[in-house]
KOLLOVO-283069 format. One record per residue (C-alpha): residue in three letters; y, x, z. Coordinates in steps of 0.05 Angstrom, whole numbers, padded with zeros to 5 digits. Example, Ala and Ser with C-alpha at 12.3 -4.5 7.8 and 13.67 -1.06 7.14 Angstrom:
   rest    north     east       up
    ala   -00090    00246    00156
    ser   -00021    00273    00143
//
This chain:
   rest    north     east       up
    unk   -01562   -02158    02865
    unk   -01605   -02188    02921
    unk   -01558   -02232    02966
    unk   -01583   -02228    03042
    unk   -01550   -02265    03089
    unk   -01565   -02223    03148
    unk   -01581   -02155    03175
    unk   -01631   -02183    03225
    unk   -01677   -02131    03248
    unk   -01702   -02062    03254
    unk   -01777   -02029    03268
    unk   -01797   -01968    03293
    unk   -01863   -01944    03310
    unk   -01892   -01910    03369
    unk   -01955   -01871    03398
    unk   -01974   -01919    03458
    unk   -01931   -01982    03470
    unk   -01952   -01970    03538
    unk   -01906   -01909    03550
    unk   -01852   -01931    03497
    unk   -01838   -02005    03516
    unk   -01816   -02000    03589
    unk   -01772   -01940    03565
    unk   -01730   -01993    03524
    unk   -01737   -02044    03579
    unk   -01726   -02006    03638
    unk   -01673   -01961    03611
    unk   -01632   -01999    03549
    unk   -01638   -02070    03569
    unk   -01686   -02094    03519
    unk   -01721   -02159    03539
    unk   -01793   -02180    03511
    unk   -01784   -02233    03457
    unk   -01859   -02227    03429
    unk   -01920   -02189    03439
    unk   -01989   -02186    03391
    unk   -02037   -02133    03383
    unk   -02010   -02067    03358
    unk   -01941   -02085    03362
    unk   -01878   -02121    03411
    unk   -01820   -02146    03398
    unk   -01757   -02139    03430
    unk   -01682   -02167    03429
    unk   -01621   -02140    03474
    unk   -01598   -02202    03512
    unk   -01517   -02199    03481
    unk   -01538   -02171    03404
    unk   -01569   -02216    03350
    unk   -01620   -02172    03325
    unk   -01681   -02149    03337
    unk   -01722   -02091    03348
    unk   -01800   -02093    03326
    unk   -01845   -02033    03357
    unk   -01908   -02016    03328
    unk   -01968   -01983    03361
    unk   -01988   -01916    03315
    unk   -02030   -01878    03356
    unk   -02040   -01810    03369
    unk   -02029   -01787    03300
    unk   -01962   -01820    03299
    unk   -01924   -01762    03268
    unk   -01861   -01744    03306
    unk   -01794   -01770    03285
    unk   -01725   -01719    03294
    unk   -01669   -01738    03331
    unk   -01620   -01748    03274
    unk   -01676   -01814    03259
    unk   -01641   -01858    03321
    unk   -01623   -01913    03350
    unk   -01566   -01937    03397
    unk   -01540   -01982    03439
    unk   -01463   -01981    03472
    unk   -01430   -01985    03541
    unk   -01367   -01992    03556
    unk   -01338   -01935    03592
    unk   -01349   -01855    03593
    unk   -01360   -01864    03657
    unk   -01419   -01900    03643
    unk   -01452   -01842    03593
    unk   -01451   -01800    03655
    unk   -01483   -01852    03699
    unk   -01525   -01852    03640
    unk   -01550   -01785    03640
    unk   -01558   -01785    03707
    unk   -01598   -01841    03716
    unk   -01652   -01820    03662
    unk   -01655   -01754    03682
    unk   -01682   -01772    03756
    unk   -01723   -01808    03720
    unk   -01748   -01761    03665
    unk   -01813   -01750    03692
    unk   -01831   -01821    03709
    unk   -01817   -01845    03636
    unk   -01844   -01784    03600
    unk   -01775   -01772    03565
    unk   -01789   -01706    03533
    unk   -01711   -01693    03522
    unk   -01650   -01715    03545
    unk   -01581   -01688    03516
    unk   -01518   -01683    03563
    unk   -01463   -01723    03544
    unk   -01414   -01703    03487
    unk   -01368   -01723    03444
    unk   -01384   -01727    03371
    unk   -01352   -01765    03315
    unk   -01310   -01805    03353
    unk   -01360   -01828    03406
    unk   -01384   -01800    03479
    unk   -01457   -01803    03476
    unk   -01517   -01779    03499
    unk   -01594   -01773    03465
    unk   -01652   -01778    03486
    unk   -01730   -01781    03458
    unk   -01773   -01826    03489
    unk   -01856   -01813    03500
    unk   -01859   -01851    03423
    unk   -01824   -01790    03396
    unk   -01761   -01836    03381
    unk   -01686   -01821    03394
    unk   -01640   -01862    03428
    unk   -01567   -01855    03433
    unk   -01523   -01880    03489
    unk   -01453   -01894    03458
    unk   -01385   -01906    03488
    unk   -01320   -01904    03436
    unk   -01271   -01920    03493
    unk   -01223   -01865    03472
    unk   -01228   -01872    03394
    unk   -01206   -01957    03406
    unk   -01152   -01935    03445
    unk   -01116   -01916    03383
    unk   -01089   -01961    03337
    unk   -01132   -01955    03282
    unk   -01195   -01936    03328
    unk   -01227   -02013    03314
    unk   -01215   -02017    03238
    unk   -01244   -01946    03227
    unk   -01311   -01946    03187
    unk   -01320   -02018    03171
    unk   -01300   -02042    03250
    unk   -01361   -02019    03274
    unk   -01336   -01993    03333
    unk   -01298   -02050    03360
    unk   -01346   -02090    03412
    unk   -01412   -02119    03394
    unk   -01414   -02176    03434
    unk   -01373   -02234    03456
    unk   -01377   -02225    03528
    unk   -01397   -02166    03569
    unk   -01453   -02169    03610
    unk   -01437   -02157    03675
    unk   -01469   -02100    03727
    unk   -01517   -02143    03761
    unk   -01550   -02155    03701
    unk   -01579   -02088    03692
    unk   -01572   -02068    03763
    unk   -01576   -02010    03805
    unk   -01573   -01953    03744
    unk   -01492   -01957    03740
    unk   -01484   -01968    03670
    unk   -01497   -02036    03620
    unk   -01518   -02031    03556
    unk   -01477   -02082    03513
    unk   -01510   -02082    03446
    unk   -01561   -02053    03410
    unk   -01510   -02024    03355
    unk   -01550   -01985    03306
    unk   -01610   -01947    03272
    unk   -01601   -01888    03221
    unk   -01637   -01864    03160
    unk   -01648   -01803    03119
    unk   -01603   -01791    03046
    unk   -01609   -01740    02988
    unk   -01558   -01760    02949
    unk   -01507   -01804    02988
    unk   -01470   -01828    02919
    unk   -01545   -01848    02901
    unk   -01565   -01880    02963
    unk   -01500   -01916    02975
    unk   -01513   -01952    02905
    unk   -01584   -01978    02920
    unk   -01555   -02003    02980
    unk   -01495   -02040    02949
    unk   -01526   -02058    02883
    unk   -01589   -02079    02894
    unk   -01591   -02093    02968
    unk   -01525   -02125    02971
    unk   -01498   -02094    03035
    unk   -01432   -02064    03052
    unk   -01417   -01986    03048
    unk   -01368   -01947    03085
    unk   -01359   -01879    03072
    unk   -01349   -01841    03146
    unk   -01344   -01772    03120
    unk   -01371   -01731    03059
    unk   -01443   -01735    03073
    unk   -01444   -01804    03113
    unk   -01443   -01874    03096
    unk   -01447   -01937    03149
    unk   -01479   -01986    03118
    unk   -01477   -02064    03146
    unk   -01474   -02140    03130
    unk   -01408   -02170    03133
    unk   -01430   -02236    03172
    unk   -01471   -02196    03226
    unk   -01440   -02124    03271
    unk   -01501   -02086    03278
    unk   -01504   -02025    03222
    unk   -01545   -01969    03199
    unk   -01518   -01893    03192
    unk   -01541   -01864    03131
    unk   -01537   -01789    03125
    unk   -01554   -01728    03081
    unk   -01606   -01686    03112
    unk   -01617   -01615    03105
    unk   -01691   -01625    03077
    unk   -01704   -01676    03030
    unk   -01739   -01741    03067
    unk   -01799   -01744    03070
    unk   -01805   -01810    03081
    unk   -01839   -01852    03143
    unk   -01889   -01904    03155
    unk   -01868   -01981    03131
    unk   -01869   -01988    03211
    unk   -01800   -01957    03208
    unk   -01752   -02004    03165
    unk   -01699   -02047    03175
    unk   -01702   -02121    03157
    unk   -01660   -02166    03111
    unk   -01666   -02240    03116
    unk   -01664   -02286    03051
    unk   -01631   -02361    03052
    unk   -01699   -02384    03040
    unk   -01766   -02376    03011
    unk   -01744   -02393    02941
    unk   -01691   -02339    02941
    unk   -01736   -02284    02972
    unk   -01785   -02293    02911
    unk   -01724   -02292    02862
    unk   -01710   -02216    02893
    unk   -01783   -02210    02886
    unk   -01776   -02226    02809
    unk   -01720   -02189    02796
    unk   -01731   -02119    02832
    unk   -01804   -02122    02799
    unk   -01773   -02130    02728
    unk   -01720   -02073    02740
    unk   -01746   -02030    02790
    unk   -01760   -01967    02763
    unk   -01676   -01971    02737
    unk   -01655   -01997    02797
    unk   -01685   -01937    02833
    unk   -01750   -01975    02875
    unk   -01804   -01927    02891
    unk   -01857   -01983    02914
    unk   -01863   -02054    02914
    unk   -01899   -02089    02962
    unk   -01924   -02160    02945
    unk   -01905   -02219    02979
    unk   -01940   -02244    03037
    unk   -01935   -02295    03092
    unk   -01957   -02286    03165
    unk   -01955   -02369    03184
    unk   -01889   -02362    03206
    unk   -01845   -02325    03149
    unk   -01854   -02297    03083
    unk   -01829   -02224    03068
    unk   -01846   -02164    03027
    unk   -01833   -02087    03030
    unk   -01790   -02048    02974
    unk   -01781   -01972    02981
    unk   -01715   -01937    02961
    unk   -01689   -01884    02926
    unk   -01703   -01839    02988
    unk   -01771   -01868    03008
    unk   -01742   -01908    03067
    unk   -01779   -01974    03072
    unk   -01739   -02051    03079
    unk   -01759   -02109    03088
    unk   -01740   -02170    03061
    unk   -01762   -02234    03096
    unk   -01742   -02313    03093
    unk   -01765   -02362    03141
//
């Protein structure tokens, strides 16, 4: 079993970082941590992850809703404010679809695409933690993201805050499958929501991923969408190396990426049962 010791990122990719990156700015609170050709990286101000968008081009191919991301206020009140706010705003960011609020699994939300072809969800769970088992419910992943909460001046003028950057989501087959790879050889933490969904996180860090059996079989998306797993160190992140490249094919790896090192940290790219891509990096 590989031993991260953090969920520490996600990537998604885009058509024109142009259009997509003042989207995530503008409207979710994202601030820019990095930039270099082809891609940008981002981080919300109160969440310890980050968020890596690549440049794809016009041939990007376009992703479904149910592939998302999310980040959480506080209040119902604010998913109205929400919607609102980005649909006088629609035409000015390109947002090609913008869902009104509803409740759904526990949460008040709305989703949106932005001009990337990406979905965002904007999640409350205000009712569900008013319950007594509301925060322990699905690993605690609905109990707040952040230590303190940001106040309204520091997204100003739209009449909601976004917290945290909560989550991402990925495509299943076979949940009992999946939900292996991601215990046995990845080494996170699954939590079965319902019969065809699994949350999947790292117990040291709150952000999570919602895996979830599709109606069609995945297909599978670029390496620029994946979700990164950081290694104690260099030395470790070659063991994993080692070991998933002497019991892949068992272990249920559909590619292997070798290990390489951009100046700053080494990582490599391993493709699972249901051709999503992660990555596993050490500084």
């Amino acid at each position: 079993m590989i031993r991260p010791i953090a969920l520490a990122g996600a990537h998604m990719e885009c058509r024109w970082l142009k259009e997509t990156v003042p989207v995530l700015t503008d409207l979710l609170a994202f601030e820019k941590i990095h930039e270099e050709p082809g891609s940008v990286t981002l981080k919300h101000p109160n969440t310890d992850w980050s968020l890596t968008v690549h440049e794809g081009g016009t041939d990007t191919p376009a992703k479904k809703m149910l592939n998302h991301y999310g980040v959480r206020v506080t209040t119902k009140r604010e998913v109205d404010a929400a919607y609102d706010y980005l649909t006088s705003r629609k035409d000015e960011y390109g947002l090609p679809e913008i869902r009104p609020p509803a409740f759904s699994h526990g949460s008040y939300s709305l989703y949106f695409l932005e001009p990337g072809t990406n979905g965002w969800e904007i999640e409350c769970y205000e009712d569900a933690l008013r319950k007594e088992t509301g925060g322990i419910w699905v690993g605690g992943v609905r109990t707040p993201h952040w230590e303190t909460t940001l106040p309204p001046e520091r997204f100003p003028g739209r009449g909601y805050v976004p917290q945290a950057f909560t989550h991402g989501t990925l495509a299943s087959t076979d949940i009992a499958v999946s939900g292996r790879f991601y215990t046995e050889v990845l080494g996170l933490e699954v939590v079965r929501a319902r019969q065809q969904v699994v949350y999947i996180k790292h117990p040291e860090t709150k952000s999570y991923i919602v895996s979830v059996v599709r109606a069609e079989p995945p297909t599978g998306c670029s390496p620029n969408f994946r979700f990164s797993l950081e290694m104690e160190s260099p030395a470790a992140l070659a063991g994993a190396h080692r070991w998933l490249g002497s019991a892949g094919e068992a272990l249920g790896v559909r590619e292997l990426g070798e290990i390489q090192n951009d100046g700053k940290v080494s990582y490599f790219l391993v493709r699972d049962p249901d051709k999503n891509w992660w990555e596993l990096f050490a500084v």
